[in-house]
C-alpha positions as CSV (number, residue, x, y, z in Angstrom):
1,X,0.6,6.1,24.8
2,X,1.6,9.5,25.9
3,X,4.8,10.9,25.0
4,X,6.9,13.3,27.2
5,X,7.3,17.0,25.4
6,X,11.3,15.8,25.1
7,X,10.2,13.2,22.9
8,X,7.5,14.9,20.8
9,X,10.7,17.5,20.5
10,X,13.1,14.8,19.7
11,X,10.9,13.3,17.0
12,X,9.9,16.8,15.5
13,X,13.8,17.4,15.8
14,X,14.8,13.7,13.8
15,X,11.6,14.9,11.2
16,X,13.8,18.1,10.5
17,X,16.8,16.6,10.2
18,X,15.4,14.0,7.7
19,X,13.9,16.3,5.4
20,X,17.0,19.3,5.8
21,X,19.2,15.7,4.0
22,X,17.3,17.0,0.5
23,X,19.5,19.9,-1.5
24,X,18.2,23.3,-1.2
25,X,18.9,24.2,-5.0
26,X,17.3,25.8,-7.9
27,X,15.9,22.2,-9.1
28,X,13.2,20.2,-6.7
29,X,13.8,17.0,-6.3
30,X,10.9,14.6,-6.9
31,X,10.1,12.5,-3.6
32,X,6.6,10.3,-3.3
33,X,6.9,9.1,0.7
34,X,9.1,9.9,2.8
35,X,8.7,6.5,5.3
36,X,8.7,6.9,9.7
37,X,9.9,3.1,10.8
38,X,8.8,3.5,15.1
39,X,10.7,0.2,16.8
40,X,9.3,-0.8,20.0
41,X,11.7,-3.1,21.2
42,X,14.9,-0.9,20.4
43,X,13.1,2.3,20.7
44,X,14.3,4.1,17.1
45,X,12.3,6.0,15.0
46,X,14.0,5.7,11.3
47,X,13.5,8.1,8.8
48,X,14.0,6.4,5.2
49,X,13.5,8.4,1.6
50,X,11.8,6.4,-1.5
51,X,15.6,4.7,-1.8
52,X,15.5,3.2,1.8
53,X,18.5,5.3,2.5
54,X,18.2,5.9,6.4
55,X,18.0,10.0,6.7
56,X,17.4,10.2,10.4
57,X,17.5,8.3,13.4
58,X,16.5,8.5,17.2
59,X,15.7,7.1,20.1
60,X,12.6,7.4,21.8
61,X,13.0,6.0,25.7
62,X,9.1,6.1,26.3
63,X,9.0,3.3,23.2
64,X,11.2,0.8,25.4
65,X,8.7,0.8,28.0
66,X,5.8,0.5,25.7
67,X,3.2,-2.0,27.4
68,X,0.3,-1.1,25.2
69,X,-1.4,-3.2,22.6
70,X,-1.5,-1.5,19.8
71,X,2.0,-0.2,18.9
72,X,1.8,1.0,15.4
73,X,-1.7,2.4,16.1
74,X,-0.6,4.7,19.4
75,X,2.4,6.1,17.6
76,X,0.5,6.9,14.3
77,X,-1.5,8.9,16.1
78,X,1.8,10.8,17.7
79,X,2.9,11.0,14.7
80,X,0.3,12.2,12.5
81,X,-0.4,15.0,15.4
82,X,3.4,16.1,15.5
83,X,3.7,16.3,11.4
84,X,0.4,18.3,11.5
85,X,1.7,20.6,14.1
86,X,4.8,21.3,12.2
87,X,2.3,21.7,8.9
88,X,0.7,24.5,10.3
89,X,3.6,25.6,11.6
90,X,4.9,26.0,7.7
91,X,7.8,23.7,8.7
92,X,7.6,22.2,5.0
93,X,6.5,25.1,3.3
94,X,10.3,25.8,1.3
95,X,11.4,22.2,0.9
96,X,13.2,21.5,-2.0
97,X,10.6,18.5,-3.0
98,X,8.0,18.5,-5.1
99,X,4.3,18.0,-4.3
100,X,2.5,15.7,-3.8
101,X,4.6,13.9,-1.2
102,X,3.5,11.5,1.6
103,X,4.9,10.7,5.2
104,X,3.8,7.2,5.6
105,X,4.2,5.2,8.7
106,X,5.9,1.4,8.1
107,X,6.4,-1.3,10.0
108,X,9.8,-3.3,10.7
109,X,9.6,-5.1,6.8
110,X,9.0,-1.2,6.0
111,X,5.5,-2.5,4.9
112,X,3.2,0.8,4.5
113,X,0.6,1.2,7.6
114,X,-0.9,4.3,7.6
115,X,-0.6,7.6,5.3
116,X,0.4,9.8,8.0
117,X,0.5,13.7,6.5
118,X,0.3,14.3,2.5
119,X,1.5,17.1,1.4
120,X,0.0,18.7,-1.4
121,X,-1.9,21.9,-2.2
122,X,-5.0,20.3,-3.7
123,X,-5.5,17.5,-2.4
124,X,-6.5,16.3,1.7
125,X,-6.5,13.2,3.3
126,X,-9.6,12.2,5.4
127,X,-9.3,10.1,8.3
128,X,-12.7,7.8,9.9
129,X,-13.5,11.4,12.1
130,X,-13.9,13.1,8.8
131,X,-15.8,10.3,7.3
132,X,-18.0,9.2,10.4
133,X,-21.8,9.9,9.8
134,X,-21.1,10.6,6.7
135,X,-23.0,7.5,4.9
136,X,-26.5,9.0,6.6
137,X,-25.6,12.0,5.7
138,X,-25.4,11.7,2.0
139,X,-28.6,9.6,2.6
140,X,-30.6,12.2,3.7
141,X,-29.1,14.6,0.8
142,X,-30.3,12.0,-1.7
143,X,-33.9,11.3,0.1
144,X,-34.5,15.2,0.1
145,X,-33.5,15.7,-3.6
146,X,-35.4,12.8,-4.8
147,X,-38.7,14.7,-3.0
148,X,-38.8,17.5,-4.7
């Protein structure tokens, strides 16, 4: 699935408008996951908090035409791409929400389906590209430190 740069823009939009719903004051408010529910037969992205309290909404017109197999799959990879984009762009640098939080990706009984973007300074998520070869790698490490 490829999404038009109007949609990218509307979703990046609906992300900001979900997270600016949190007080800016002097005391952080704790979050853990901040949930992205895509629908493909309506077209909304929803935008709960931990509470299930909807903060955002939109539609996204590519969704209705969606003839792909693997819904939840395509757009977690949209997603995660957009929230990492606005990441680097320090989007969420001064949110009033303490880390660690989570933008998780659920599906339409808000069941969790992928940990899209976790936001914390310590700590990274890795994803199968990270972790691929990975296993022969740490083979090899052991083999040679065993020879010597």
């Amino acid at each position: 699935m490829k999404l038009s740069q109007q949609s990218q823009s509307l979703i990046e939009s609906t992300i900001r408008e979900a997270i600016g719903k949190y007080p800016c004051s002097s005391e952080q408010t704790i979050v853990t996951d901040i949930h992205l529910q895509p629908i493909s037969d309506s077209g909304e992205l929803f935008i709960f908090d931990d509470n299930d309290e909807e903060l955002s909404c939109a539609v996204i017109e590519e969704w209705l035409t969606y003839e792909g197999v693997n819904f939840y799959k395509d757009t977690e990879r949209i997603l995660h791409s957009i929230l990492n984009r606005m990441k680097e762009s320090e989007s969420f640098n001064n949110l009033p929400i303490i880390q660690p939080f989570s933008f998780v990706l659920v599906d339409e009984d808000k069941e969790t389906i992928a940990d899209l973007l976790l936001m914390d300074d310590d700590t990274f998520l890795v994803n199968e590209e990270l972790l691929e070869g990975l296993d022969e790698e740490l083979d090899n490490f052991l083999k040679e430190l065993l020879e010597k």
